[in-house]
C-alpha positions in Angstrom: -81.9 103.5 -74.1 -82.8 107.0 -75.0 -82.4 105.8 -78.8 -84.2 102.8 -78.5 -87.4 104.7 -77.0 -87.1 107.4 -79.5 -87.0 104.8 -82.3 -90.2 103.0 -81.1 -91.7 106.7 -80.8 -91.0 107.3 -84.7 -92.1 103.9 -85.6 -95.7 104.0 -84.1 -95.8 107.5 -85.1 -95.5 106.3 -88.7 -97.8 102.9 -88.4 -100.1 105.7 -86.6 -100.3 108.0 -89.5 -100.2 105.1 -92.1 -103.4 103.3 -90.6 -104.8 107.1 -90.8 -104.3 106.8 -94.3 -105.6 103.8 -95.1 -109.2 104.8 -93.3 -109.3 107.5 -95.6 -108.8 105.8 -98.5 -111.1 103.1 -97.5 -113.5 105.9 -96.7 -113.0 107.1 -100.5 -111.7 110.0 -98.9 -115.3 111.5 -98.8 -114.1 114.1 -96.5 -113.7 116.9 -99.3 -116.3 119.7 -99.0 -117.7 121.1 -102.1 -120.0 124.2 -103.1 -121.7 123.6 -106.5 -124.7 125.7 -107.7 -127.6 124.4 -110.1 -129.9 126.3 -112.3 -133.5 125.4 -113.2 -135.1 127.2 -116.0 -138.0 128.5 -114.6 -139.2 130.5 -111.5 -138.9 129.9 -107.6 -142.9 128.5 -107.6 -142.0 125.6 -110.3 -141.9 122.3 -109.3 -138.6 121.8 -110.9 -136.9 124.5 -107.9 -138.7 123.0 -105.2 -137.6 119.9 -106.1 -133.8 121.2 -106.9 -133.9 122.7 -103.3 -135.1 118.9 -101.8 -131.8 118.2 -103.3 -129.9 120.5 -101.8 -131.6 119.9 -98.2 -130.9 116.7 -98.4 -127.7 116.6 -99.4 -126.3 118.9 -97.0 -128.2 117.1 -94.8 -126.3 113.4 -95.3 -122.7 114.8 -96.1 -123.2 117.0 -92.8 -123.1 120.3 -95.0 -119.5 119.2 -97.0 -121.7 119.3 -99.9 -123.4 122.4 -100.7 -126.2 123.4 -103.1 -127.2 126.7 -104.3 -129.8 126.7 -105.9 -130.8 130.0 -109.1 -133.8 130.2 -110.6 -134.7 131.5 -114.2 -131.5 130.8 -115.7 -129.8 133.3 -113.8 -126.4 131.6 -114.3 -126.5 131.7 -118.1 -128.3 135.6 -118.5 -131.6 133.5 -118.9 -130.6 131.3 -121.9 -131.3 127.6 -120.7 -129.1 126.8 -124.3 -125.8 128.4 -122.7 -126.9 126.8 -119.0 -126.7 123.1 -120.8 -123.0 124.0 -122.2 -121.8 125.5 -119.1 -123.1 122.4 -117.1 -121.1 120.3 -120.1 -118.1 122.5 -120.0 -118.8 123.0 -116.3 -118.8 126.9 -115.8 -121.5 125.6 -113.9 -122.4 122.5 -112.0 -126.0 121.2 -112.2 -128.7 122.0 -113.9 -132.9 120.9 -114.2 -132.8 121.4 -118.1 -135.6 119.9 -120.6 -134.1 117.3 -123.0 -135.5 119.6 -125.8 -132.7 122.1 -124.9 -129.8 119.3 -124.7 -131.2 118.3 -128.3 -129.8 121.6 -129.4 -126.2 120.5 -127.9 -127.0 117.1 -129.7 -129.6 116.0 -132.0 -129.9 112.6 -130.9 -131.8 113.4 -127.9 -134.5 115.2 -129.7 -135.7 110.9 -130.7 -137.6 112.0 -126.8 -139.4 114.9 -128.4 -140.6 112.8 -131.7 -144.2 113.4 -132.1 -146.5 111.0 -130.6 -143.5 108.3 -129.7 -145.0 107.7 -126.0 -148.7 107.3 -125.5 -148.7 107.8 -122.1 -146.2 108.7 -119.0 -146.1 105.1 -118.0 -144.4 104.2 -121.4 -142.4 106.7 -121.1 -140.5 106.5 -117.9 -141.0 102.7 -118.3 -138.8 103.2 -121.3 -136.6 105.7 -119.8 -135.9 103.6 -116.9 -134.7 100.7 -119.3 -132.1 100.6 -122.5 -133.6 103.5 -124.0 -132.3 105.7 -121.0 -129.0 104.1 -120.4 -128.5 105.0 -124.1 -129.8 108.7 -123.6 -127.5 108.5 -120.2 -124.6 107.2 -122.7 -125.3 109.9 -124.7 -125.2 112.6 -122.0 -121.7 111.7 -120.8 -120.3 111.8 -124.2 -121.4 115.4 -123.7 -119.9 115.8 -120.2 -122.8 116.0 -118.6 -123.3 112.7 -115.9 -127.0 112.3 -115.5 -128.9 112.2 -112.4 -132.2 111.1 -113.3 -135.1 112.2 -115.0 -137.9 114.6 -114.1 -140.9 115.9 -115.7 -141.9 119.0 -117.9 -144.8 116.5 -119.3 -146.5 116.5 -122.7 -147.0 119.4 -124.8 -150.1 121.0 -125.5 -151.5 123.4 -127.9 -153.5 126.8 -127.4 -154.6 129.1 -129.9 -157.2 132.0 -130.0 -158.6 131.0 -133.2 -160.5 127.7 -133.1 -161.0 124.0 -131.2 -158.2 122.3 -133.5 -159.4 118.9 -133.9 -157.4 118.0 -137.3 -154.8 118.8 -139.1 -156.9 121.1 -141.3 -157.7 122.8 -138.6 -153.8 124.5 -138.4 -153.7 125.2 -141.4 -152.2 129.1 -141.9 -152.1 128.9 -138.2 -149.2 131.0 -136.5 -147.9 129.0 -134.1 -145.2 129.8 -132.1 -142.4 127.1 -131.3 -139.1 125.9 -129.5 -136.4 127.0 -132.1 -135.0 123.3 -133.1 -135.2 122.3 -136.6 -137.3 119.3 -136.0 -140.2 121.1 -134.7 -140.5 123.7 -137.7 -140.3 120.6 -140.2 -143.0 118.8 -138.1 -145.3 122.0 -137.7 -145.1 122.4 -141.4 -146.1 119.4 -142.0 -149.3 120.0 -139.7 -150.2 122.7 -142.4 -149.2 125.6 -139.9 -147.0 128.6 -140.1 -144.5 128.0 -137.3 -142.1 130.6 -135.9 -139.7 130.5 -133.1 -139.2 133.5 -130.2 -138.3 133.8 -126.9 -140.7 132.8 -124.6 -140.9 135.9 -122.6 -141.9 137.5 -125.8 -145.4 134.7 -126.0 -147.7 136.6 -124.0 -147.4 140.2 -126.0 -146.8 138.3 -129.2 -150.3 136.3 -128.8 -152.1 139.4 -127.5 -151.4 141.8 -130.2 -152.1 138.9 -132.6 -148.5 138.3 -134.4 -149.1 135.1 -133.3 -152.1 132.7 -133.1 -150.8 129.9 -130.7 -148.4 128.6 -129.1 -147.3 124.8 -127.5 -146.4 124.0 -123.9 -146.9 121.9 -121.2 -149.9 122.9 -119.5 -148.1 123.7 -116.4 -146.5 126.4 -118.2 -149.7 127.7 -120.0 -150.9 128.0 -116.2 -148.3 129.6 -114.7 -147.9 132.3 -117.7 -151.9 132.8 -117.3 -151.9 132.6 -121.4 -155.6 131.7 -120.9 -156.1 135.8 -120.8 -155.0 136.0 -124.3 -156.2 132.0 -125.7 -159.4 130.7 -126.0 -158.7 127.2 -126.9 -156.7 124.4 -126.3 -156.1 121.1 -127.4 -155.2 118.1 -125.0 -152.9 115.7 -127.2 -149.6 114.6 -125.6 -148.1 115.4 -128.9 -144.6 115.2 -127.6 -142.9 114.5 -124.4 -140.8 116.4 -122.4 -138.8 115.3 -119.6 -136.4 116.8 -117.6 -132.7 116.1 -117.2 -130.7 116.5 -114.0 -127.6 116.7 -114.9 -124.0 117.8 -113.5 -120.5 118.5 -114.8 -119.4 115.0 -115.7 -115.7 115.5 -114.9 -116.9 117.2 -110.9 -118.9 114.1 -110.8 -116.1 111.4 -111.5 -113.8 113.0 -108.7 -116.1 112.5 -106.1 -115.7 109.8 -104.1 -118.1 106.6 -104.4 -119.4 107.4 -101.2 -120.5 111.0 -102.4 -121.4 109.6 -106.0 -124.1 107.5 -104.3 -125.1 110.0 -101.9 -125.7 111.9 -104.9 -127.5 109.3 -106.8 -129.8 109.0 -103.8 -130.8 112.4 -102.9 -131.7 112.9 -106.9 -133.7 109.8 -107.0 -135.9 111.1 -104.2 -135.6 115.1 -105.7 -136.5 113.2 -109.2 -140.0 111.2 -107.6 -140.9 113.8 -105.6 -140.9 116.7 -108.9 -142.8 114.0 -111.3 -145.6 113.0 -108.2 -145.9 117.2 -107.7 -146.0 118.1 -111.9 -148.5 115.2 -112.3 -150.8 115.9 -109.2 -150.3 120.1 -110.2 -151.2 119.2 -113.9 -154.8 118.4 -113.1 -155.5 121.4 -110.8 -153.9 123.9 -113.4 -156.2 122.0 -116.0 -159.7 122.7 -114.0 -158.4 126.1 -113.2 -157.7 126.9 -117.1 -161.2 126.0 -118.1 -162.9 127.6 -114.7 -161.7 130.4 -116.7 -163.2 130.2 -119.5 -161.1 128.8 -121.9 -162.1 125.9 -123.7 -160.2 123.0 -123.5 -161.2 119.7 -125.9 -159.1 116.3 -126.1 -158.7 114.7 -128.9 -159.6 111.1 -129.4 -158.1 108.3 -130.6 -159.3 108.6 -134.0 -158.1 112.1 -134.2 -154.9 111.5 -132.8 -154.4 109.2 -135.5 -154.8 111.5 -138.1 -152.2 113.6 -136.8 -149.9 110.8 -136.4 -150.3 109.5 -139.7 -149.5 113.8 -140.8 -146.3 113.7 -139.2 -144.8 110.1 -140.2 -142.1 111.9 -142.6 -140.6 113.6 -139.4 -139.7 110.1 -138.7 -138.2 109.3 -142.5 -136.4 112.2 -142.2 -134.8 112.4 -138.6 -134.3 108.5 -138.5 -130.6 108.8 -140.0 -130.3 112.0 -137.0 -131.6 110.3 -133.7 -130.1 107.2 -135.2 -131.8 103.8 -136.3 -131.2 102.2 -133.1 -132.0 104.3 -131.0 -135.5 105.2 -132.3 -136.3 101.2 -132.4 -135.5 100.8 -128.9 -138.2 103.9 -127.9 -140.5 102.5 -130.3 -140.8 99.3 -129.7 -143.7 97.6 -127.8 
């Protein structure tokens, strides 16, 4: 009798711990805590932290604090160079990043077809196309590079300021010393503007333009606001020559061992981190703008007409880096 009851013990003992097992698998065994840490480029008052911490509320919040998110600004993780961030997030020395798409370009050239000059004419097009086959192709592209992305955000179009004139055509540049991001395809294209293009640091801009080794420079105007380069510009030029959005990306091979139930949650919480950056950068952009020119410095946009001209200027970037972004992929971004 003793047997008998000590049998029926084991057996619902082992249906016991077998059912156990089964929940958790049909849970996706989302019970595994994890601590990751993100970088953004740029400092603790940027739109791109604040929304990197929204994340990391809100993830904590729905995985009830399994999932962790430290979050460094400044590139602290890769000694300030937002190049070596983007390979550690691929390689994953670290785990997520807010990088711009100009920086993966260096990791692969393809992605630099989002930086071609004058591609989008607006920030609708843009995201429309981003949020279609041109993105899924971009995303294809990330994960090729072991990087799973989470979305896009927004370091927005690229403006110029110089402390020689009100450029208005491509005569205008010419002999002008302009400083750059140090990818191939912008020197080619800046040459082509007529100007004398030359690539630094960035923390090196604001002594470089004010002892005069430099004439310009190009940034988003959120940047040119923040770095208060009005004090050493006097003019810029509003013309969305090329876009500039931001990646949110993380470690492709931490992502696929996630369980679906964290993969979503992750999805999630970056959608809403994503909208809420691109609704703060757009609604920031046109305070920083009045601010600029309440300052003095004179800001001009060009027209239609004059955008043209500049267009037509840099159509052999487009001959030459075809064959580079690939044939397909430009169409797709191009098209109507």
């Amino acid at each position: 009798m003793k047997k008998f009851f000590l049998s029926s013990i084991l057996i619902a003992l082992s249906l016991c711990l077998a059912a156990c097992g089964d929940e958790e698998e049909a849970s996706g065994g989302s019970e595994e805590s994890y601590d990751l840490d993100m970088s953004v480029t740029v400092g603790e008052s940027s739109t791109w932290y604040e929304a990197a911490e929204k994340l990391a509320e809100d993830v904590s919040e729905k995985s009830d604090g399994r999932i962790e998110i430290s979050v460094y600004a400044n590139e602290q993780l890769s000694g300030g160079d937002s190049g070596t961030a983007v390979e550690q997030v691929s390689n994953g020395t670290q785990d997520m990043s807010y990088n711009s798409t100009i920086i993966y370009s260096i990791m692969d050239e393809r992605l630099g077809v989002l930086s071609a000059p004058f591609i989008f004419p607006d920030l609708d097009t843009a995201y429309s196309k981003l949020d279609g086959e041109g993105g899924e192709m971009i995303n294809d592209i990330l994960r090729e590079n072991g990087v799973e992305p989470l979305g896009f955000g927004q370091n927005g179009f690229r403006q110029l300021t110089n402390s020689e004139t009100t450029v208005k055509s491509p005569e205008d540049l010419e002999g002008m010393k302009v400083r750059i991001p140090g990818i191939n395809m912008y020197t080619d294209l800046w040459r082509e503007f007529g100007a004398d293009p030359t690539t630094m640091t960035f923390s090196e801009v604001f002594t470089s333009l004010q002892q005069g080794t430099i004439d310009g420079q190009e940034n988003p105007v959120d940047v040119i606001h923040s770095s208060q380069l009005n004090e050493v510009q006097d003019y810029m030029t509003v013309w969305d020559y090329s876009f500039d959005p931001l990646i949110l990306g993380i470690n492709k091979d931490l992502y696929d061992s996630m369980s679906e139930e964290d993969q979503q949650l992750m999805k999630e919480a970056a959608a809403n981190a994503n909208e809420y950056q691109i609704e703060q950068a757009q609604k920031l952009e046109e305070e920083q703008l009045q601010d600029l020119e309440d300052s003095g410095m004179e800001v001009y946009e060009l027209s239609g007409e004059e955008k043209e001209e500049f267009k037509e200027v840099s159509q052999p970037i487009y001959d030459e880096y075809e064959s580079i972004w690939g044939e397909e992929l430009l169409e797709v971004f191009q098209s109507e």
